[in-house]
C-alpha positions as a Python dict, from the first residue, in 0.01 Angstrom:
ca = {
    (1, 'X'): (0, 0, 0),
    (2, 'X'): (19, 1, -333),
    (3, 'X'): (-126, -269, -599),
    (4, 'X'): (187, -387, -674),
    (5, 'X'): (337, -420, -311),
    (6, 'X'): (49, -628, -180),
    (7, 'X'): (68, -873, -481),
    (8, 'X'): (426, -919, -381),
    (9, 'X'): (390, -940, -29),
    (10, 'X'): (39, -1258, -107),
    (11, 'X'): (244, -1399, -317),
    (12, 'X'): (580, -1431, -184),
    (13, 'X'): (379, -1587, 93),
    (14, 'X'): (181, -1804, -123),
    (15, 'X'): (563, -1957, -258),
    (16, 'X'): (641, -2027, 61),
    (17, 'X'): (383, -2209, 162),
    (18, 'X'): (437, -2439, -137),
    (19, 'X'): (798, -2428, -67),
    (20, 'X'): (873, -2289, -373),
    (21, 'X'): (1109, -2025, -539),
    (22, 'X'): (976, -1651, -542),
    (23, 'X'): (1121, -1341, -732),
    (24, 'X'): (991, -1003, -690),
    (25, 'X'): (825, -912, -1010),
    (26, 'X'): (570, -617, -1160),
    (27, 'X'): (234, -710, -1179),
    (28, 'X'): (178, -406, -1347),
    (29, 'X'): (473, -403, -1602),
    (30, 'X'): (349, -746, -1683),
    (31, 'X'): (15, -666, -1801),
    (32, 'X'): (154, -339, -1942),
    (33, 'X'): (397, -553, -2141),
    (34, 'X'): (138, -749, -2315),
    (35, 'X'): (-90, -474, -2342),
    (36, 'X'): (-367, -591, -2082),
    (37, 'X'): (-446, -871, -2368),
    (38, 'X'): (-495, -1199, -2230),
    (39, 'X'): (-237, -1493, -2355),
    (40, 'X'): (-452, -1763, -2380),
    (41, 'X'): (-750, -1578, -2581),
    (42, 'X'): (-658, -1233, -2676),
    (43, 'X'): (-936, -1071, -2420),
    (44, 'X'): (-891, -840, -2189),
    (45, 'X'): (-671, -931, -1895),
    (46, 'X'): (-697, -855, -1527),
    (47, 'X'): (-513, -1148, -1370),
    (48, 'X'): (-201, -1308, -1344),
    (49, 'X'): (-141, -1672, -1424),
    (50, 'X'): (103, -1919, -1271),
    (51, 'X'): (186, -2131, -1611),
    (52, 'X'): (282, -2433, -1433),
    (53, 'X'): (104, -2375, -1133),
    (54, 'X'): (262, -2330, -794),
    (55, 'X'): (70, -2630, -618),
    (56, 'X'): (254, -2822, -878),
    (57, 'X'): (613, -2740, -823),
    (58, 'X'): (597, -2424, -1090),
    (59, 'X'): (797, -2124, -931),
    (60, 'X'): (670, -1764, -831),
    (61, 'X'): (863, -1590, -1136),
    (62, 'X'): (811, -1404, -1386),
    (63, 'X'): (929, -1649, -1667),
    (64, 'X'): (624, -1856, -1555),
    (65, 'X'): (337, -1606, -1545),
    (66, 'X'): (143, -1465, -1777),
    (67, 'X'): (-172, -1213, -1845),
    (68, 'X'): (-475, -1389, -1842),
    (69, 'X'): (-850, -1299, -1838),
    (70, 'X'): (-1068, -1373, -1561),
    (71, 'X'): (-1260, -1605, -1774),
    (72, 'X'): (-949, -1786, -1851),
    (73, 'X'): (-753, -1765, -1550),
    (74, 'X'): (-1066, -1932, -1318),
    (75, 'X'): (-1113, -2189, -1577),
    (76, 'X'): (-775, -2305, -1547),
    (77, 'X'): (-721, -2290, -1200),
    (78, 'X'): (-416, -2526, -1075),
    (79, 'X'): (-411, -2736, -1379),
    (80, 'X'): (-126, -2770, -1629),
    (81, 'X'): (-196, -2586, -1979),
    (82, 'X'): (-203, -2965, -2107),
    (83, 'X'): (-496, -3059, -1845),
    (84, 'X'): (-643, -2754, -1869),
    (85, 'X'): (-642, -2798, -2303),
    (86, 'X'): (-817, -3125, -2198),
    (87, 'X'): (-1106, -2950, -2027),
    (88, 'X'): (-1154, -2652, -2086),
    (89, 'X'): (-922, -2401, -2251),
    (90, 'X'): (-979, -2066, -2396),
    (91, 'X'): (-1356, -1947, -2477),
    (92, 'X'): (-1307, -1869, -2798),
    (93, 'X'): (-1599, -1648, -2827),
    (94, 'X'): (-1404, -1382, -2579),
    (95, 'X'): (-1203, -1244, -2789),
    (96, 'X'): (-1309, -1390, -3171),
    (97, 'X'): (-1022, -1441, -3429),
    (98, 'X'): (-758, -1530, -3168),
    (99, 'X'): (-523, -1841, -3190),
    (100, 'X'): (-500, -2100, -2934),
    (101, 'X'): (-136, -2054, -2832),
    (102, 'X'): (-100, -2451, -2750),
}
């Protein structure tokens, strides 16, 4: 099974559970399409982040998900970006220069 396929297939389950919409999207194209850089810091990006998360209501789409570093991603877990601003945010040090994007 390829990379892609079993995202879609944890994922579409994951929606469901939270009773939430789901839409077949690229893993892949996504991080391709921002060129593996991570949207919160600039690093390098492995994951996929739900922007409002889907234990909060936030939908299994592509026009809420974006590339996000490990470092990132974990950090921000199920929180909002404003909770998450609160806490934690972006590690500046990951990828020096970068703007905060909130």
């Amino acid at each position: 099974m390829s990379p892609d396929k079993r995202h879609e297939v944890t994922h579409k389950r994951r929606a469901e559970a939270y009773g939430v919409a789901h839409v077949a999207y690229s893993r892949t194209a996504i991080l391709v399409r921002w060129g593996y850089s991570c949207a919160y810091c600039g690093g390098h990006a492995t994951h996929l982040d739900h922007v409002v998360p889907l234990s909060k209501g936030g939908e299994d789409v592509e026009s809420n998900i974006l590339p996000a570093c490990q470092h990132c991603n974990l950090s921000k877990g199920a929180k909002t970006l404003a909770e998450w601003a609160e806490t934690f945010g972006p590690d500046p040090t990951l990828a020096a220069g970068s703007g905060y994007p909130f």
